[in-house]
C-alpha positions as CSV (number, residue, x, y, z in Angstrom):
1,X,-135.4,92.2,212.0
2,X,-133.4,95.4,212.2
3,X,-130.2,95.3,209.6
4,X,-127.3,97.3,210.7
5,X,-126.2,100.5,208.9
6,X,-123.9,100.2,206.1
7,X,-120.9,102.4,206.6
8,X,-118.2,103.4,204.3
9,X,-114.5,104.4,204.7
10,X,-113.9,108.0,206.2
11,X,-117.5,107.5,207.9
12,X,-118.0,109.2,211.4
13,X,-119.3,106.5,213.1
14,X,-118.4,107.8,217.1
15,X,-117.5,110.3,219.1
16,X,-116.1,108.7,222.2
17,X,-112.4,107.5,221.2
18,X,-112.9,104.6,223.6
19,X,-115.3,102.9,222.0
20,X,-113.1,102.1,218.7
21,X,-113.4,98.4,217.8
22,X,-112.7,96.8,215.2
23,X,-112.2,98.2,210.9
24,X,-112.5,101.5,212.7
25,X,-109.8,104.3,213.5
26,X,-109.5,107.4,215.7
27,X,-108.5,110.5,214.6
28,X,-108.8,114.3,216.3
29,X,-110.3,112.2,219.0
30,X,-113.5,110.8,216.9
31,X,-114.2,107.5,215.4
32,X,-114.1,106.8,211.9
33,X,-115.0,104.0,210.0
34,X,-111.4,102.0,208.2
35,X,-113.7,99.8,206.1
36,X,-117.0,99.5,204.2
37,X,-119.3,97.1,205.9
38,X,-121.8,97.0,208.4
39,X,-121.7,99.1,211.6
40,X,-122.3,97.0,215.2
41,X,-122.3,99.4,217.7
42,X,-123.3,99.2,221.6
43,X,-122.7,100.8,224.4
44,X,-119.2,99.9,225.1
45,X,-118.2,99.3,221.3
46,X,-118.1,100.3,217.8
47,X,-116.8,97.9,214.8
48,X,-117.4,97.2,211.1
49,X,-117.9,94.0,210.0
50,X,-116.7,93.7,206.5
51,X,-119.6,92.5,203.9
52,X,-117.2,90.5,202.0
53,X,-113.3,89.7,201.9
54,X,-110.3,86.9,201.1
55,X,-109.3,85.2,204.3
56,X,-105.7,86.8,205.6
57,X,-103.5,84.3,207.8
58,X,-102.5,84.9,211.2
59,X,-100.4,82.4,213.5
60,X,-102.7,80.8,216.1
61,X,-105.3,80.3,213.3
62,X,-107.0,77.0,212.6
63,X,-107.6,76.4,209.1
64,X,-108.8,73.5,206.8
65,X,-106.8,73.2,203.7
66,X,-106.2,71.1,200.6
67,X,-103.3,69.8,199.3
68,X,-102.5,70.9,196.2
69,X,-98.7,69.6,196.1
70,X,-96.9,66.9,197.6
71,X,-92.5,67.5,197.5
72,X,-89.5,66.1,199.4
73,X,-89.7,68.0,202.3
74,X,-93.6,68.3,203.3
75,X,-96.8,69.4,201.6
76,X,-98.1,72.8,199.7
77,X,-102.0,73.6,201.1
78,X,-104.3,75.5,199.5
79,X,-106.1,77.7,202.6
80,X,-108.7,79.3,200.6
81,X,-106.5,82.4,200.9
82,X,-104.3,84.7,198.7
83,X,-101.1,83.2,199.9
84,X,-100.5,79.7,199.5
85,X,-99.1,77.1,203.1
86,X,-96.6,75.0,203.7
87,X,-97.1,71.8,206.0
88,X,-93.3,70.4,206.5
89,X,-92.8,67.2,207.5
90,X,-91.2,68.3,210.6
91,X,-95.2,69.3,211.2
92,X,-96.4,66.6,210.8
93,X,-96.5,63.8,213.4
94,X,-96.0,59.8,212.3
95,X,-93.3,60.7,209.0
96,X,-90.8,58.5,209.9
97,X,-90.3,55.5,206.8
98,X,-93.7,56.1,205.2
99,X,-94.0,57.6,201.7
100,X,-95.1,60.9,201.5
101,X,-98.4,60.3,199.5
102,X,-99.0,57.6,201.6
103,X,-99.2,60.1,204.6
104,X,-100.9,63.1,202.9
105,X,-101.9,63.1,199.1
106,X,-102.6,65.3,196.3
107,X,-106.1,66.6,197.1
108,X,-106.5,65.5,200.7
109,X,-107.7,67.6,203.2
110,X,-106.3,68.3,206.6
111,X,-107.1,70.5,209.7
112,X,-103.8,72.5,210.8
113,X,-102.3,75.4,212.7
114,X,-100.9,78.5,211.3
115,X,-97.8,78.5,213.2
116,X,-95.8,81.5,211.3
117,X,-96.0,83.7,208.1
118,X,-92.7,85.4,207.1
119,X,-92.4,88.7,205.5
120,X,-92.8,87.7,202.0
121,X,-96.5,86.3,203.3
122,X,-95.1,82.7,203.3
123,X,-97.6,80.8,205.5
124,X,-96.2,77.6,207.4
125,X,-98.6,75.5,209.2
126,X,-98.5,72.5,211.9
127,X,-100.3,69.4,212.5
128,X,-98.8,69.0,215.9
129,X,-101.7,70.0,218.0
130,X,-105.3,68.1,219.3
131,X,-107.5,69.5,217.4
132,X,-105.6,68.9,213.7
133,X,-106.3,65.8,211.8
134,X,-106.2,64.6,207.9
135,X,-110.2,64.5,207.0
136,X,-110.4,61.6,206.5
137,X,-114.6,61.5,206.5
138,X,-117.3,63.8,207.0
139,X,-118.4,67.0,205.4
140,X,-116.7,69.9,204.5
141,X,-118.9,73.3,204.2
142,X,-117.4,77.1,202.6
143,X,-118.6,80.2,203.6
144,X,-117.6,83.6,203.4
145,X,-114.1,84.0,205.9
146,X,-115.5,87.4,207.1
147,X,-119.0,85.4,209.0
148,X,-116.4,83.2,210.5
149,X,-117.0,85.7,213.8
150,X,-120.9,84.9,213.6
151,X,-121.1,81.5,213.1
152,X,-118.6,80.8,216.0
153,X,-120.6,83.3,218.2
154,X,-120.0,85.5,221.4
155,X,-117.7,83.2,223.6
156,X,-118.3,80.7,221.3
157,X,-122.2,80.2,221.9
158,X,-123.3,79.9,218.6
159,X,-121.1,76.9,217.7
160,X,-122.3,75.4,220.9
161,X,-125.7,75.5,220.3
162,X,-125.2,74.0,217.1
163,X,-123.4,71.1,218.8
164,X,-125.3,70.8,222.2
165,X,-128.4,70.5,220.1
166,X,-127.7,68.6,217.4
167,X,-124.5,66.5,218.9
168,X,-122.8,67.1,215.3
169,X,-118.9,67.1,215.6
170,X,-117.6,70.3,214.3
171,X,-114.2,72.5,213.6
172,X,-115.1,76.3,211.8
173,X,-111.7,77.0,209.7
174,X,-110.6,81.2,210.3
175,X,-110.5,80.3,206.3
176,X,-114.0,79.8,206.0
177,X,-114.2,76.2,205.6
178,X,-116.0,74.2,208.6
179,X,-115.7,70.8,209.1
180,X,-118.9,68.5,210.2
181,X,-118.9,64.7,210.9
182,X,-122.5,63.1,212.3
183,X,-125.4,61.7,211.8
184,X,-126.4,62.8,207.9
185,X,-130.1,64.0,208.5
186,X,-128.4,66.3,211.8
187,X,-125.5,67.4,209.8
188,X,-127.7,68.6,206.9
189,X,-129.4,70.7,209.6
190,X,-126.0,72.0,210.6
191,X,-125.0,73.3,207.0
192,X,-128.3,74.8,206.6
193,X,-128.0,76.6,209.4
194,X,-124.2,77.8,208.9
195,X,-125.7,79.4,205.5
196,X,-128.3,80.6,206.7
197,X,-126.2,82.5,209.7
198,X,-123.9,83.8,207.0
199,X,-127.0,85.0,204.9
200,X,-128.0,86.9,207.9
201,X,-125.2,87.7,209.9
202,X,-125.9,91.4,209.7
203,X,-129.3,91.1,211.1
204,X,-130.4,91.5,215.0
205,X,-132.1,88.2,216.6
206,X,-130.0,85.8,214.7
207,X,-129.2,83.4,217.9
208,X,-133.1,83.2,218.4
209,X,-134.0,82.6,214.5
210,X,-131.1,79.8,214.5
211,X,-132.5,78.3,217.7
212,X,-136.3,78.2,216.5
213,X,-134.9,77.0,213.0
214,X,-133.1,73.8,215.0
215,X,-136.0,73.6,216.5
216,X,-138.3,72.9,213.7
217,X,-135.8,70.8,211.8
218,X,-135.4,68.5,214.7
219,X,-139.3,68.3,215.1
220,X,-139.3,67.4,211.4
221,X,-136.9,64.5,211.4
222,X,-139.2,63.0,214.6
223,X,-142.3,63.1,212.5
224,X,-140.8,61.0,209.9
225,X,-139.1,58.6,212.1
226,X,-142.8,57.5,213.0
């Protein structure tokens, strides 16, 4: 298990402009490191993936928020996030003659869209797209926003083989909140494994420690079904 280098601002970490990813910069040509965290570097590639930080919105995002206040014109939503979102009813599908707290209430959570943030950091969000929902059931699990990367995986893999192997429904938050809804015994597999991939997410081999870790988990619920 070889962990990554730990970097720190101002830190030459290249010399071929070209390979500047990202929480890097370039100056006089070389590569220099924007951010503490841990240096992933390959052949094509250098970036710095931040040990620890709040999550920062940008439109596009999917997030999983709480609502923390319910007014006349839609719904305040906590996104686990310095600056607080906005849900207006004109986001939010079926409004039409129902009370607001009978449509979303204080405390409820909801899967949106970050659809803009204004200058003043003013997030608004939207509940007009498939994958957004009110939770309504299953299990909500927090991690760290900056493993979000890891736990979704290159192209997505390592969300699929969570899914493909464990046929758990799940939506990762940008915010760092993920969403799991399933059978109880395969879900708790799930959230172990999300914490143990943001434990090690700095750490070489993780795809293969997270596939023999299903592995044994799912060979463990057999043996007690007999």
């Amino acid at each position: 298990m070889n962990a990554r280098k730990l970097v720190l601002p101002g830190d030459l970490v290249s010399t071929n402009p070209r390979t500047a990813g990202y929480g890097t910069f370039v100056e006089n040509g070389k590569v220099y490191a924007k951010i503490m965290g841990l240096m992933d570097k390959t052949d094509n590639m250098v970036r710095i993936i931040p040990l620890k930080g709040r999550y920062i919105p940008s439109p596009g995002d999917v997030v999983i928020g709480i609502v923390r206040e319910v007014v006349s014109n839609g719904w305040n939503v906590d996104i686990n996030s310095p600056y607080q979102a906005f849900l207006p009813t004109s986001e939010k599908p079926e409004v039409r003659g129902r009370k607001m707290n009978d449509i979303l209430d204080m405390d409820d959570a909801i899967i949106a869209k970050v659809i803009a943030i204004d200058p003043k950091m003013k997030v608004t969000l939207t509940m007009k797209d498939k994958v957004c929902r009110p939770i309504r059931f299953g299990r909500i699990v927090a991690i760290n926003p900056t493993r979000v990367p890891r736990v979704i995986g290159k192209k997505g893999s390592m969300i699929k083989l969570l899914k493909n192997e464990l046929g758990v429904q799940i939506v990762v938050g940008q915010n760092g909140l993920i969403w799991l809804s399933g059978d109880r015994r395969k879900v708790d597999i799930v959230e172990e494994a999300i914490y143990k991939i943001e434990k090690e997410a700095h750490t070489e081999g993780l795809t293969d420690r997270i596939t023999e870790f299903i592995k044994r988990r799912k060979e463990g619920l057999q043996n007690e079904r007999r």
